[in-house]
N, C-alpha and C positions, 0 to 999 in steps of 0.2 A: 392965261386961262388954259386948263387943261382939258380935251377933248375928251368925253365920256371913255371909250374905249381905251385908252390910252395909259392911264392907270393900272388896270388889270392886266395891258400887256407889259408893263416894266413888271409889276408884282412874279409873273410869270417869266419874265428875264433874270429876275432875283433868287426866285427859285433856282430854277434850273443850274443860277453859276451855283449856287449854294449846292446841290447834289453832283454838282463835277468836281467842285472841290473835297465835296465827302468821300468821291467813290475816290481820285485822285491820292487821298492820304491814305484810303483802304489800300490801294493797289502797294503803295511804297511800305506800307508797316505790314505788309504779308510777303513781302521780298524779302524784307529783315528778316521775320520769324523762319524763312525758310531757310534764308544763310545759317541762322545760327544753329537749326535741327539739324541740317547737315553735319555729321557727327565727323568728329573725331578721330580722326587719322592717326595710326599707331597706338591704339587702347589695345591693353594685356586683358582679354577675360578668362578667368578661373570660373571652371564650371563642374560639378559635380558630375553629367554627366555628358559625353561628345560622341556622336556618332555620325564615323565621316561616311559619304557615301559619292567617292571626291568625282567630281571636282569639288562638290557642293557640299555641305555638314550640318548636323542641326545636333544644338547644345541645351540643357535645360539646368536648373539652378544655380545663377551664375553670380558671379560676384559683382554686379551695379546696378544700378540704378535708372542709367540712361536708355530713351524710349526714344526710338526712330531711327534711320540710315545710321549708316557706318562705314568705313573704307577704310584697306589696309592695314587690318587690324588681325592678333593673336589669341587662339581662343586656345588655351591648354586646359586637358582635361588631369584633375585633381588626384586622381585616382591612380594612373597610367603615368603620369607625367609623359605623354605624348604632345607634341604642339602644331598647332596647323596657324598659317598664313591664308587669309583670306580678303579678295580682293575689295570685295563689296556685299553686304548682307544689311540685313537688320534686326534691332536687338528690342525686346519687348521686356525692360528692366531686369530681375533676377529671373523671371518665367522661362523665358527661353530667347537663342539666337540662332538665326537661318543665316548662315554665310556660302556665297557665291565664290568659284574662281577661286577653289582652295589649295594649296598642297602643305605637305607633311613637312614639317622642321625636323624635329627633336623625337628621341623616343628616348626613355630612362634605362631600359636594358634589361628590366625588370621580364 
């Protein structure tokens, strides 16, 4: 025989594993999403337009797609063929990209 109280306290134990195991697979599937945003290492971006202002640069109409962090990545301006190495920025798809920790590669001679 079960004590009156006794019930509501497992109900209330069942819960709670139930909400440590929800937040529990929350926490591990927003680990993942964040490994895999983590972009990109060595992406070429073509951008219509680059304006370095180094160490730092900010580029707008660019050629991708991808949306968040970046590292170690080349952002040549279309125009110029000028090219900058930058260490770490972030890219906001074709709109535009803010790159950190830049410097100068290439220039076309032009």
């Amino acid at each position: 025989m079960t004590t009156p109280g006794l019930a509501p306290r497992r109900r209330a134990v069942r819960v709670a594993g139930v909400l440590i195991a929800l937040l529990a697979t929350a926490t591990i599937a927003a680990g993942t999403a964040s490994a895999t945003a983590t972009a990109r290492a060595g992406e070429l971006f073509r951008c219509a337009s680059v304006t370095p202002d180094l160490p730092n640069l900010y580029a707008t109409s660019c050629d991708t797609d991808h949306w968040g962090p970046a590292s170690h990545f080349v952002v040549v301006d279309q125009g110029s063929r000028n090219a900058w190495m930058c260490e770490q920025g972030w890219v906001e798809g074709s709109l535009w990209i803010s790159g950190q920790n830049c410097r100068r590669l290439a220039t076309s001679g032009a």
